[in-house]
MMTF fields as JSON, N, C-alpha, C and O atoms, coordinates in Angstrom:
{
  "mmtfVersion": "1.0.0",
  "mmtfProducer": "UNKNOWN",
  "numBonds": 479,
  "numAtoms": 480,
  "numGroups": 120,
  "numChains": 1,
  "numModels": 1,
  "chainsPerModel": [1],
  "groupsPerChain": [120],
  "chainIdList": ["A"],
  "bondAtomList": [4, 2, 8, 6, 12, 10, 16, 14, 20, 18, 24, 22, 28, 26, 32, 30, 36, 34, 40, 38, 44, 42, 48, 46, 52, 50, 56, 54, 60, 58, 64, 62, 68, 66, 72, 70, 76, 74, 80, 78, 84, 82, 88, 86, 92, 90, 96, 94, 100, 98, 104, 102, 108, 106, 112, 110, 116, 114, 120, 118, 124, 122, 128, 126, 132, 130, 136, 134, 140, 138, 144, 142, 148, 146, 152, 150, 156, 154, 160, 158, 164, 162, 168, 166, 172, 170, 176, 174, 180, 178, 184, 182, 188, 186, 192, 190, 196, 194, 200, 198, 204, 202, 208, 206, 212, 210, 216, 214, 220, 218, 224, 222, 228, 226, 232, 230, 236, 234, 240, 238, 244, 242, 248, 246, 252, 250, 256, 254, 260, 258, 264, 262, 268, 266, 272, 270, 276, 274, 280, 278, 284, 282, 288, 286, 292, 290, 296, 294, 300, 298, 304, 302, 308, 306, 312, 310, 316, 314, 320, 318, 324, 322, 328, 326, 332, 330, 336, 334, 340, 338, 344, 342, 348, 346, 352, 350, 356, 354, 360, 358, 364, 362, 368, 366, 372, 370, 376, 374, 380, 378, 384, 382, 388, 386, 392, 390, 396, 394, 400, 398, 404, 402, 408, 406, 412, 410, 416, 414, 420, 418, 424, 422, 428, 426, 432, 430, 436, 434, 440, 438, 444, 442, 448, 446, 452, 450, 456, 454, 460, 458, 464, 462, 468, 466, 472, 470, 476, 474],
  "bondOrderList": [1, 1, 1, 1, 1, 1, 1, 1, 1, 1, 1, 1, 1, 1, 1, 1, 1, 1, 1, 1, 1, 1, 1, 1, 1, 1, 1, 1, 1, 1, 1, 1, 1, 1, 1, 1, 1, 1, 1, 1, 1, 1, 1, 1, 1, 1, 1, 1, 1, 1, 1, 1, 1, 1, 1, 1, 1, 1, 1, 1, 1, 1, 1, 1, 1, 1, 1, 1, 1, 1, 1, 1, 1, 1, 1, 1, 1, 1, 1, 1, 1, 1, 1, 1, 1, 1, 1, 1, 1, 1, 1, 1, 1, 1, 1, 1, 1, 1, 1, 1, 1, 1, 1, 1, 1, 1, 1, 1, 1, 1, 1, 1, 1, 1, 1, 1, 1, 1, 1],
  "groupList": [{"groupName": "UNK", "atomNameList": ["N", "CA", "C", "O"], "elementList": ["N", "C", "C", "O"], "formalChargeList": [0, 0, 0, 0], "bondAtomList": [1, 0, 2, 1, 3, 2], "bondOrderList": [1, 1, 2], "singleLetterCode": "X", "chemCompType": "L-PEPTIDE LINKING"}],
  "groupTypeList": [0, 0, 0, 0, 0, 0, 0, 0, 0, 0, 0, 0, 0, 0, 0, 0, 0, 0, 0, 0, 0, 0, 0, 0, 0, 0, 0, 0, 0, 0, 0, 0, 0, 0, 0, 0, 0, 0, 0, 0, 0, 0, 0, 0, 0, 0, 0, 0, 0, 0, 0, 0, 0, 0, 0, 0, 0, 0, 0, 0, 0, 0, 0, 0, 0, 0, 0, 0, 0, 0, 0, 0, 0, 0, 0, 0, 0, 0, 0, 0, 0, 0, 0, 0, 0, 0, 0, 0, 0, 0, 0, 0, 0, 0, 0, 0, 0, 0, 0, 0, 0, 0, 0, 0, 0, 0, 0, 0, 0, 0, 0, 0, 0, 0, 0, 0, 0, 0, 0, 0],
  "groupIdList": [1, 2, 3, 4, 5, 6, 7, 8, 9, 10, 11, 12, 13, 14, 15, 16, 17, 18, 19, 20, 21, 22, 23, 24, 25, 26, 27, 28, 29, 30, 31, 32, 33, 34, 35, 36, 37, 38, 39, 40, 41, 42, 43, 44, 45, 46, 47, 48, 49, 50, 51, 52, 53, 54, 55, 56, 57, 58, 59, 60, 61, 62, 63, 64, 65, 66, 67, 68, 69, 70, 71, 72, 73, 74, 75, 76, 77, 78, 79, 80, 81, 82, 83, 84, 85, 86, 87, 88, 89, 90, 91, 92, 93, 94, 95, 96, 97, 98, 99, 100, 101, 102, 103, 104, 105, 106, 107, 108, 109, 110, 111, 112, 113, 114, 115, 116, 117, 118, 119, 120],
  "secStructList": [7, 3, 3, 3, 3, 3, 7, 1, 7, 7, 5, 6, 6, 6, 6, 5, 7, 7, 3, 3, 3, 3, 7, 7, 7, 6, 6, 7, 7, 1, 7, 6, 6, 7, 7, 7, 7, 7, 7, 7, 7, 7, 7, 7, 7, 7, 7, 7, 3, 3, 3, 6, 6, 6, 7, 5, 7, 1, 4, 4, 4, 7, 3, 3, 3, 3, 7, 1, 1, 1, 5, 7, 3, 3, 3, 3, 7, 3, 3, 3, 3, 7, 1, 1, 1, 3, 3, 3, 3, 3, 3, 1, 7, 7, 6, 6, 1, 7, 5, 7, 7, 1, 6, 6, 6, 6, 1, 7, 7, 6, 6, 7, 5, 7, 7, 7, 7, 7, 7, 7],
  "xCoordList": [-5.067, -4.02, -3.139, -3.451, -2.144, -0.834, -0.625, -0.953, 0.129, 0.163, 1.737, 2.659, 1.989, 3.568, 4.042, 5.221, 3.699, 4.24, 3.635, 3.117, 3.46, 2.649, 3.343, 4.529, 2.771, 3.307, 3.782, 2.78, 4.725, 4.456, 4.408, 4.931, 3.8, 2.954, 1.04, 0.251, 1.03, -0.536, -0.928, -0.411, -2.19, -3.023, -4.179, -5.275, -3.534, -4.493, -6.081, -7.151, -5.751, -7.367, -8.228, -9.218, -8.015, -8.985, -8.452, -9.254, -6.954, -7.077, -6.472, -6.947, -5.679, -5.342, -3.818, -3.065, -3.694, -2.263, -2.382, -3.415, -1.102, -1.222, -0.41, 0.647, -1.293, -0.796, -0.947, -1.989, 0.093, 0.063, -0.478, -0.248, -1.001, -1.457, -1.397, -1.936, -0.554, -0.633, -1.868, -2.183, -2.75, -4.198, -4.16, -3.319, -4.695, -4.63, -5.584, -6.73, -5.288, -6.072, -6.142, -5.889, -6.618, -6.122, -6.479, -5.767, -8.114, -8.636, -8.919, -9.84, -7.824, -7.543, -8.67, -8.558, -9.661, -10.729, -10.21, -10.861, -9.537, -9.1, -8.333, -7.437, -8.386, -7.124, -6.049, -6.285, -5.25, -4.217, -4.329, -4.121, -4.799, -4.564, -6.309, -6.962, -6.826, -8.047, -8.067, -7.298, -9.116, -9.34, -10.146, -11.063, -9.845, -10.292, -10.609, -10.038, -11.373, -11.019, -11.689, -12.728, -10.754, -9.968, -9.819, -9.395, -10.227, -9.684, -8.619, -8.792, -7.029, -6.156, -6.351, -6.776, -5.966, -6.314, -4.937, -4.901, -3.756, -2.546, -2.581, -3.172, -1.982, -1.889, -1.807, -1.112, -2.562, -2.624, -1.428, -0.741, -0.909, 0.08, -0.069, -1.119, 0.733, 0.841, 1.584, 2.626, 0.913, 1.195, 1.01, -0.138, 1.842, 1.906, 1.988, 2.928, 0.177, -0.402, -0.323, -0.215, -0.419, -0.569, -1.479, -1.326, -2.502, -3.042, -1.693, -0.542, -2.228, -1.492, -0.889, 0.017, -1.778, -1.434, -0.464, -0.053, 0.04, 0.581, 2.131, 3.014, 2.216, 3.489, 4.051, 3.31, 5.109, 5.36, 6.578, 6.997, 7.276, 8.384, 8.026, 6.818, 8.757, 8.467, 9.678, 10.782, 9.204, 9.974, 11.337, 10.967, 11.951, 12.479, 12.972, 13.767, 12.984, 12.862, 11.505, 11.284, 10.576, 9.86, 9.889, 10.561, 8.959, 9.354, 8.115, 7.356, 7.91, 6.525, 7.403, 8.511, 6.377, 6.734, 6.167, 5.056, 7.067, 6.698, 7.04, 7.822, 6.251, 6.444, 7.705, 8.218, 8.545, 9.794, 10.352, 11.102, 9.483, 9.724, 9.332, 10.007, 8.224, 7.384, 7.962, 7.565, 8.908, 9.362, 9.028, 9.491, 8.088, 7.791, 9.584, 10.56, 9.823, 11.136, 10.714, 9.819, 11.577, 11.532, 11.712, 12.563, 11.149, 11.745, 11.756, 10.916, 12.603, 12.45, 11.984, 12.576, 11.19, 10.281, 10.341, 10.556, 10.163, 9.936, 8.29, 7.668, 7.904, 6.329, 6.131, 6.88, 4.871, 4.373, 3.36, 2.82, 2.483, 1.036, 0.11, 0.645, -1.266, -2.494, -3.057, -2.842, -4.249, -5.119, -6.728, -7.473, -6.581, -7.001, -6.706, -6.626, -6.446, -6.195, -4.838, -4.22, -4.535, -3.518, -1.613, -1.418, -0.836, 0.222, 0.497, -0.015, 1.893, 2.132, 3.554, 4.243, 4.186, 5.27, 6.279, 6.267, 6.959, 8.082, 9.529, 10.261, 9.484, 11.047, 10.987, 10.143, 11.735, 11.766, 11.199, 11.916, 9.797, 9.014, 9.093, 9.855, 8.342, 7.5, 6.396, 6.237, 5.244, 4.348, 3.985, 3.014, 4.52, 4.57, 4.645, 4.181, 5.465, 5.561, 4.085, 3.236, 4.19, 2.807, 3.715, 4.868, 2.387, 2.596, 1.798, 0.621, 2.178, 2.153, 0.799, 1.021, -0.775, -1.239, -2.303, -2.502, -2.931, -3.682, -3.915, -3.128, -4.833, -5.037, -3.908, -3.736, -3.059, -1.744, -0.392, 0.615, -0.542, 0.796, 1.725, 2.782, 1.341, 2.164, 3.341, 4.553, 2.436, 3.224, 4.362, 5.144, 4.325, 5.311, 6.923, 7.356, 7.561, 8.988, 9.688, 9.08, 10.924, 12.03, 12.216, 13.016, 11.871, 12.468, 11.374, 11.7, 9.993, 8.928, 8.735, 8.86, 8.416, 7.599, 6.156, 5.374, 5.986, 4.023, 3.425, 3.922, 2.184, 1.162, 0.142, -0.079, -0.729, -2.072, -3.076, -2.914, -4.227, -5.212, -6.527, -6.544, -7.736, -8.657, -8.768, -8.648, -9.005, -8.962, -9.92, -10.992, -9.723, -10.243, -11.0, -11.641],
  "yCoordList": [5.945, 5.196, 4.543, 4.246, 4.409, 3.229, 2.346, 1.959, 1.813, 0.242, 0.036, 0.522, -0.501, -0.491, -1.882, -1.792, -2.66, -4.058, -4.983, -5.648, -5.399, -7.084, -7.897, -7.673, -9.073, -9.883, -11.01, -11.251, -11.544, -12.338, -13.882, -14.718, -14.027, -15.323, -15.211, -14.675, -16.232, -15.858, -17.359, -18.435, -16.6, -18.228, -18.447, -17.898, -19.912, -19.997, -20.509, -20.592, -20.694, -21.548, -20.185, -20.123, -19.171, -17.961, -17.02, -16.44, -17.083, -16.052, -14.595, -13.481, -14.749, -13.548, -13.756, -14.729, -12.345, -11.964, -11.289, -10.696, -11.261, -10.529, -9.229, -9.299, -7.569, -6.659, -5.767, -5.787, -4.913, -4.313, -2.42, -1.992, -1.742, -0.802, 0.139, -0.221, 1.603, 2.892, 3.264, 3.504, 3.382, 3.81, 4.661, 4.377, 5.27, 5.914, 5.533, 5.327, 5.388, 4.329, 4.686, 3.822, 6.442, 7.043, 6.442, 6.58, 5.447, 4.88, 3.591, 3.029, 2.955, 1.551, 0.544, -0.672, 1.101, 0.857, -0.486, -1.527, -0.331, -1.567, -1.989, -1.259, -3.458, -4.174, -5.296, -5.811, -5.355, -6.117, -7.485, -8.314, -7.839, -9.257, -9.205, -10.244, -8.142, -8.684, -8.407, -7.615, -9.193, -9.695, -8.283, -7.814, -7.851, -6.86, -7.393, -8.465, -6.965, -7.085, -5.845, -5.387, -5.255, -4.374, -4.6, -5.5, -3.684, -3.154, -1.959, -1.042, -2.362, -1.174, -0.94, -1.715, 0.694, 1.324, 1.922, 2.914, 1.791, 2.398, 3.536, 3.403, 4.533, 5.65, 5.575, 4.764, 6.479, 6.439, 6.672, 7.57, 5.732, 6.451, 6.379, 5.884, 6.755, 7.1, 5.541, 5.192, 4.698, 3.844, 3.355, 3.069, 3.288, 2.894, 1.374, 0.583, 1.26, -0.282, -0.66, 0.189, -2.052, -2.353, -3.12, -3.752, -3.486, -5.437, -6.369, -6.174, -7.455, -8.347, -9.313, -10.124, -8.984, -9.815, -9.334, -10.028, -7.812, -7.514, -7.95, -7.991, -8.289, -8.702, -9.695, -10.571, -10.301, -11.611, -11.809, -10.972, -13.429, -14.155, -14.53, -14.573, -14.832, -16.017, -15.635, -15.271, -15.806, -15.287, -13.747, -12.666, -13.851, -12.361, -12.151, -11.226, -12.52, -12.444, -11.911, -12.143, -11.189, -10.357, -8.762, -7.784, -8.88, -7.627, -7.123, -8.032, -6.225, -5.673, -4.958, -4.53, -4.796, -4.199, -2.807, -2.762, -1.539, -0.393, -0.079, -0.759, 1.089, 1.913, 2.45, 1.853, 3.134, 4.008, 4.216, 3.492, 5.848, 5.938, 5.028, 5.032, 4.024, 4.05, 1.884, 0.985, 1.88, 0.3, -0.087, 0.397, -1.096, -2.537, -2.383, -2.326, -2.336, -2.333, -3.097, -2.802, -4.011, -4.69, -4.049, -3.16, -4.274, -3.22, -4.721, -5.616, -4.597, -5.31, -4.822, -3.923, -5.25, -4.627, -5.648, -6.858, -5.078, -5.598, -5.348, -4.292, -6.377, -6.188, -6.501, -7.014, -6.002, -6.461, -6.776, -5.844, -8.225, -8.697, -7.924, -7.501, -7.635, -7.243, -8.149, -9.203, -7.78, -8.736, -9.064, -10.018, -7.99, -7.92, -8.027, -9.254, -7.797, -8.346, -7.171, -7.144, -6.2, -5.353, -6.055, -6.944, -5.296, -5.505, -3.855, -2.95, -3.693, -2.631, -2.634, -3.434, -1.401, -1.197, -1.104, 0.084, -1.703, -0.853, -0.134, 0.821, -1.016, -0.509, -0.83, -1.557, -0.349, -0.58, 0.427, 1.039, 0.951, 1.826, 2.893, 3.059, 3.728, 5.272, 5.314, 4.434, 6.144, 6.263, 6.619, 6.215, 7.305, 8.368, 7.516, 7.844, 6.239, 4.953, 4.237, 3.797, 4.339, 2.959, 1.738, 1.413, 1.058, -0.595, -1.003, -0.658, -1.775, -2.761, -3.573, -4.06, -3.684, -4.782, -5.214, -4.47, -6.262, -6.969, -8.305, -9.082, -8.59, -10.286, -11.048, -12.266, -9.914, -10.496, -10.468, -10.716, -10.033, -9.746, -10.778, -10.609, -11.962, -13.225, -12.932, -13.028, -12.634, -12.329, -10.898, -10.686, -10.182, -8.943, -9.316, -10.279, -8.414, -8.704, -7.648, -6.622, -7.479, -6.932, -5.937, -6.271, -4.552, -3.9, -3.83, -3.446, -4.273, -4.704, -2.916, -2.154, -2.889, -1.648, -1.812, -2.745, -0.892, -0.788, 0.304, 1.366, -0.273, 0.897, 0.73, -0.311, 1.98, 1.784, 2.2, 3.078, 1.467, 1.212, 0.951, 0.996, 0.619, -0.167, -1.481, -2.294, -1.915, -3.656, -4.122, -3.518, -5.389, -6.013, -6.946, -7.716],
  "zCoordList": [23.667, 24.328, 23.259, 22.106, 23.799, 22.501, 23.04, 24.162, 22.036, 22.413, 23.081, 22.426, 24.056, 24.857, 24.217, 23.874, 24.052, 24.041, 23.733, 24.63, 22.263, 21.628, 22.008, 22.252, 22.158, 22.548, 21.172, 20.499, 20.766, 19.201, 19.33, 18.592, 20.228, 20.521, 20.801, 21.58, 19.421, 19.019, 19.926, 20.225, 20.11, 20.536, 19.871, 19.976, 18.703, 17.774, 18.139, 17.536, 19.005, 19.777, 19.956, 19.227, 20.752, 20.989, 19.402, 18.67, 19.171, 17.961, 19.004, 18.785, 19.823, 20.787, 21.069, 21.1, 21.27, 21.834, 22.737, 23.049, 23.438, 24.786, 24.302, 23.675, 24.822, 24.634, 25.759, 26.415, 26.065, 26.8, 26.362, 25.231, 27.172, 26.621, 27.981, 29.027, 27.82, 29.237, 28.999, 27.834, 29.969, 30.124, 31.492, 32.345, 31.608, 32.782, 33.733, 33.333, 35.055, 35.774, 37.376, 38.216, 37.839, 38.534, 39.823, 40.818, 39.812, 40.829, 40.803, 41.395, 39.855, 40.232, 39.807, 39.961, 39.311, 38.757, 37.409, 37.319, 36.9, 36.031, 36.661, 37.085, 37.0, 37.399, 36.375, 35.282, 36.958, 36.037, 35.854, 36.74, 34.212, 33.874, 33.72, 33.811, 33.527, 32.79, 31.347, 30.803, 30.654, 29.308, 28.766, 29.44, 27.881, 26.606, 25.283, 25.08, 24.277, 22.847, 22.495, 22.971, 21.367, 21.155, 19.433, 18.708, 19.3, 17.111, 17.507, 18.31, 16.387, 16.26, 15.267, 14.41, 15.091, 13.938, 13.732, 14.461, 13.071, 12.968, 11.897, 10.825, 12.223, 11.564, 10.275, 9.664, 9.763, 8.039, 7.581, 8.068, 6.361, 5.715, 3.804, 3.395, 2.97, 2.13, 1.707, 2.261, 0.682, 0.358, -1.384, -1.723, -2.183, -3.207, -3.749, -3.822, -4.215, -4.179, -6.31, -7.195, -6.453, -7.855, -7.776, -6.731, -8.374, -8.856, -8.563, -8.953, -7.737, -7.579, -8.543, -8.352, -9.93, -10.913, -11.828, -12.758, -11.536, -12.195, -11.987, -12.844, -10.485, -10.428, -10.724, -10.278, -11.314, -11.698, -10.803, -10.004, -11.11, -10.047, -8.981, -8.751, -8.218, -6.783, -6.075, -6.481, -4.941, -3.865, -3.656, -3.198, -3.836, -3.775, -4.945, -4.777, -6.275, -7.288, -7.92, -9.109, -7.138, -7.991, -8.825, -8.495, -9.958, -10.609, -11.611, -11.946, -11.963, -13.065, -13.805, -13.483, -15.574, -16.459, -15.91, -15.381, -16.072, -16.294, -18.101, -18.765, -18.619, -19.602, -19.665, -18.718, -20.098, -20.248, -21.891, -22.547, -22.362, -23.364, -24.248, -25.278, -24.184, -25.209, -25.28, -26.022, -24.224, -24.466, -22.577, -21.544, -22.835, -21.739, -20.761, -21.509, -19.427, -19.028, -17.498, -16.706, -17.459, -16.339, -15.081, -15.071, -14.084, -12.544, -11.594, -11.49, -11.21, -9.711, -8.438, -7.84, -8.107, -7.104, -5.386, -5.448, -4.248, -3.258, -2.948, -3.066, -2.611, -2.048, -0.445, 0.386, -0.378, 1.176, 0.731, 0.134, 0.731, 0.185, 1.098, 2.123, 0.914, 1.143, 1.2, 0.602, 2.263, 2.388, 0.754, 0.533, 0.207, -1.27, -2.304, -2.258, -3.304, -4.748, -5.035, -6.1, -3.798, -4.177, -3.276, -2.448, -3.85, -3.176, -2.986, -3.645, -1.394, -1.818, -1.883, -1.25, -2.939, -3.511, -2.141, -1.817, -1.406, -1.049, -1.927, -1.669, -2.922, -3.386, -4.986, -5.509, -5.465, -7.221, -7.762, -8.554, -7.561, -8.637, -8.015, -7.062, -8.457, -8.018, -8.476, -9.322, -8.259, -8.612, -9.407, -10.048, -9.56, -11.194, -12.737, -13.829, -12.307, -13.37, -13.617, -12.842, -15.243, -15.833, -15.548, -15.832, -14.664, -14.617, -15.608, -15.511, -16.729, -17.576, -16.737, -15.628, -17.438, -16.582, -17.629, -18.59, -17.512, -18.944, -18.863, -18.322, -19.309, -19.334, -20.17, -20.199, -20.949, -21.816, -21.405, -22.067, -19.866, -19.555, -19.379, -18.771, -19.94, -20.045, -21.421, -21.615, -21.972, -23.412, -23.312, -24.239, -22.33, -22.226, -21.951, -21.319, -22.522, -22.474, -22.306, -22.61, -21.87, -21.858, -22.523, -23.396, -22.68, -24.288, -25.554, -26.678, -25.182, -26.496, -26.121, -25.163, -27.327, -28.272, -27.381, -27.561, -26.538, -26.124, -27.05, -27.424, -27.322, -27.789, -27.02, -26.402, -26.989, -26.026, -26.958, -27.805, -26.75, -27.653, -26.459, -25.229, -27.658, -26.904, -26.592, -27.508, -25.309, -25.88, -26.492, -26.518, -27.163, -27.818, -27.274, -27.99]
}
């Protein structure tokens, strides 16, 4: 079954919304305005995630270092937060790009020379 209509008024006391859902109901056997709970599972998609730490800035001013030719280069990026330690990419990168990530990524800049090594 799908979902016809959420409702976007939560009720923080139970933690519920009202949703509507087409079920087929040939003998009336469910009636209208009773209580369900219910897990959605929305269709898989193809999503391009980073470490959350890799991203730096505040509010729509965020952005991560990618690689390019061997120099640290700023991207501005849009995110959607996760409920885990990841974000995911909507806009700025591709996948195909190294994100810059490290317990030093405080120290990264604009244009720096990267080398890759072991850490220390």
């Amino acid at each position: 079954s799908e979902v016809a209509l959420i409702n976007d008024r939560l009720d923080l006391q139970t933690r519920s919304i009202d949703v509507r859902l087409g079920i087929q109901n040939a003998d009336y056997a469910i009636k209208p305005g009773l209580f369900i709970e219910v897990e959605l599972y929305p269709e898989p998609r193809a999503a391009l995630t980073v470490p959350r730490h890799t991203v730096r800035g505040l509010g729509g001013d965020r952005y991560v270092f990618v690689v390019e030719k061997g120099l640290a280069k700023r991207r501005s990026v849009e995110i959607r937060e996760l409920e885990n330690d990841q974000v995911e990419v909507l806009s700025g990168i591709e996948d195909s790009v190294l994100v810059i990530q490290g317990s030093k990524l405080n120290l990264i800049q604009d244009n720096v020379r990267v080398t890759f090594g072991t850490p220390s």
